[in-house]
One Martini backbone bead per residue (centre of mass of N, CA, C, O) as a GRO file, in nm:
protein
  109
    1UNK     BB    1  -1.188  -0.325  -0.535
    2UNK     BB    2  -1.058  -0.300  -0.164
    3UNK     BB    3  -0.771  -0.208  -0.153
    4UNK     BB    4  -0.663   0.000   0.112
    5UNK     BB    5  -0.580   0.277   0.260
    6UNK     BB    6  -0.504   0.440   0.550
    7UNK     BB    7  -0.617   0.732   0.632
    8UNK     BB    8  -0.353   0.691   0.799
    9UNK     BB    9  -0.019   0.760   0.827
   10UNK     BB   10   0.305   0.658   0.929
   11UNK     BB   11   0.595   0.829   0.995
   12UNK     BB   12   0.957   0.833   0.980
   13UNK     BB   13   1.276   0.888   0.973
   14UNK     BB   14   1.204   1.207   0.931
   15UNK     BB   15   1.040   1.129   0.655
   16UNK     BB   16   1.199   0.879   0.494
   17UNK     BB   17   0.904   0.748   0.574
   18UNK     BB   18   0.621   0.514   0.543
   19UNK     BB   19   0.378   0.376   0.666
   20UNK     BB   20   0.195   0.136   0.477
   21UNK     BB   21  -0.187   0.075   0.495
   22UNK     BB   22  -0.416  -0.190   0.488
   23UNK     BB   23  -0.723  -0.343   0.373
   24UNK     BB   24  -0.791  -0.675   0.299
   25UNK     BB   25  -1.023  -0.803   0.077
   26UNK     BB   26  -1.092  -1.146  -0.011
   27UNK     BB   27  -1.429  -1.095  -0.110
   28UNK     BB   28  -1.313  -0.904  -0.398
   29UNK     BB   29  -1.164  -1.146  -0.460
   30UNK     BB   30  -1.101  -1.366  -0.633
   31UNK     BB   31  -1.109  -1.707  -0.575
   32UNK     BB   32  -0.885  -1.807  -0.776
   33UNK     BB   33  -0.704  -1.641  -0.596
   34UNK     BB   34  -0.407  -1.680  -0.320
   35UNK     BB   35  -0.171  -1.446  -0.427
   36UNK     BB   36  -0.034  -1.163  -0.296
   37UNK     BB   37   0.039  -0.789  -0.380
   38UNK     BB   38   0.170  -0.445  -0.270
   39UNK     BB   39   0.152  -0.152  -0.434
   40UNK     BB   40   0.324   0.146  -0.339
   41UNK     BB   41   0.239   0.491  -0.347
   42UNK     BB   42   0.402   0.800  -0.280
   43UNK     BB   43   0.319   1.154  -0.315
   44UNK     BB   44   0.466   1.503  -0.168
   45UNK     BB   45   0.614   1.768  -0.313
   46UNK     BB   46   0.808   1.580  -0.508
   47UNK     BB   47   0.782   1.319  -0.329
   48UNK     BB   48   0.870   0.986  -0.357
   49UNK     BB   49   0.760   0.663  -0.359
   50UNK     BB   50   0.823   0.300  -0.321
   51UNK     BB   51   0.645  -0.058  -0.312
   52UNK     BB   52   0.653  -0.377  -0.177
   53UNK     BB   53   0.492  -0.649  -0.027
   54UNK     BB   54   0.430  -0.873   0.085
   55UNK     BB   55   0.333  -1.201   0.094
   56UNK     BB   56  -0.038  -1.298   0.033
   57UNK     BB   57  -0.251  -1.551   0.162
   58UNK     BB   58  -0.576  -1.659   0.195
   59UNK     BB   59  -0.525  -1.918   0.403
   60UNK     BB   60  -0.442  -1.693   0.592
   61UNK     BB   61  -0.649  -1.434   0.651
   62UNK     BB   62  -0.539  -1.161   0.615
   63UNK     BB   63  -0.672  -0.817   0.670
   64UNK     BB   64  -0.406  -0.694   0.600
   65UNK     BB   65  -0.135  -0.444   0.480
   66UNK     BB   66   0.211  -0.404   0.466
   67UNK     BB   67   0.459  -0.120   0.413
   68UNK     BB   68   0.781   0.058   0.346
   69UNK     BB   69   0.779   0.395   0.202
   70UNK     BB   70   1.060   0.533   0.076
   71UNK     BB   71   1.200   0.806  -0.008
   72UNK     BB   72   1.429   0.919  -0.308
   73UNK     BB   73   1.384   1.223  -0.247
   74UNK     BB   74   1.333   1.310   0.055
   75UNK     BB   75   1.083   1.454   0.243
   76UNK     BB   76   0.814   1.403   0.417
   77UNK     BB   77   0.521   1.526   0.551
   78UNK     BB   78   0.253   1.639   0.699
   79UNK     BB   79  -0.020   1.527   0.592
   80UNK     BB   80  -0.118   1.532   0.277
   81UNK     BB   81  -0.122   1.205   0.016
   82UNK     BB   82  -0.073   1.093  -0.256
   83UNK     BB   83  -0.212   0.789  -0.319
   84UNK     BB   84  -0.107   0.437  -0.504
   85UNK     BB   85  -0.240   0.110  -0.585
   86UNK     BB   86  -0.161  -0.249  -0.634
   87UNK     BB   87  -0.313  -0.580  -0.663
   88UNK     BB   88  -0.083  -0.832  -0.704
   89UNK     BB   89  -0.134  -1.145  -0.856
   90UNK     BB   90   0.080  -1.437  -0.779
   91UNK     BB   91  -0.181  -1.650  -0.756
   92UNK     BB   92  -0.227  -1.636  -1.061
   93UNK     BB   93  -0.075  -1.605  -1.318
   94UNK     BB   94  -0.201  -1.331  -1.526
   95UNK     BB   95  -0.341  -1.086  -1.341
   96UNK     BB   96  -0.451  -0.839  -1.307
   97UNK     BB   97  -0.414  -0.536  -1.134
   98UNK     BB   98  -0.570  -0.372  -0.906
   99UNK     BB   99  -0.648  -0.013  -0.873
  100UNK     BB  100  -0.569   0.295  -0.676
  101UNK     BB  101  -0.680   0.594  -0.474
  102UNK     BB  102  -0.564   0.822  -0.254
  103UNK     BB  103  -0.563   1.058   0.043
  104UNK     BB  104  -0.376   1.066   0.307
  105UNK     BB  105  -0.235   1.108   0.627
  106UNK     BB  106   0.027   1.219   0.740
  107UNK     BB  107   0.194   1.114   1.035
  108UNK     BB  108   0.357   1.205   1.335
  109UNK     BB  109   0.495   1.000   1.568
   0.00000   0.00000   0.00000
């Protein structure tokens, strides 16, 4: 299942936001979920954020997903950022989530 981070994400507000964003791969999701999210964790130096995105519906055919993780306390810096990740489907109810993990770089806007 590759629901995954983009190798770079946007940093925002300060350092106190990620823009976090990937590719939606439909093709590796099985047939019978039809609605999906993402949660994102990024965690950099002590400071740690989470999300989760909107929902996501196969029949609309979106080929990305974006969320925006607020840092929890403190601020996000550029560099490398271990991120993890999972694709929770929404329909059908009780469906295992996918999970993922990369290291993006955060870049200053």
């Amino acid at each position: 299942m590759l629901a995954n981070f983009y190798p770079e994400l946007t940093l925002k507000d300060g350092g106190r936001t990620v823009d976090a964003g990937g590719p939606l791969n439909w093709e590796e999701i099985p047939a019978h979920v039809e609605r999906v999210t993402v949660i994102a964790v990024v965690a950099q130096n002590g400071v740690e954020g989470r999300s989760v995105s909107r929902e996501y519906r196969r029949v609309d055919g979106e080929r990305e997903w974006w969320c925006e993780v607020s840092a929890s306390d403190g601020r996000f810096t550029p560099g490398s950022a271990p991120c993890a990740g999972a694709l929770h489907a929404v329909e059908p109810r009780g469906a295992l989530p996918w999970p993922w993990a990369e290291d993006p770089e955060l870049l200053a806007p």
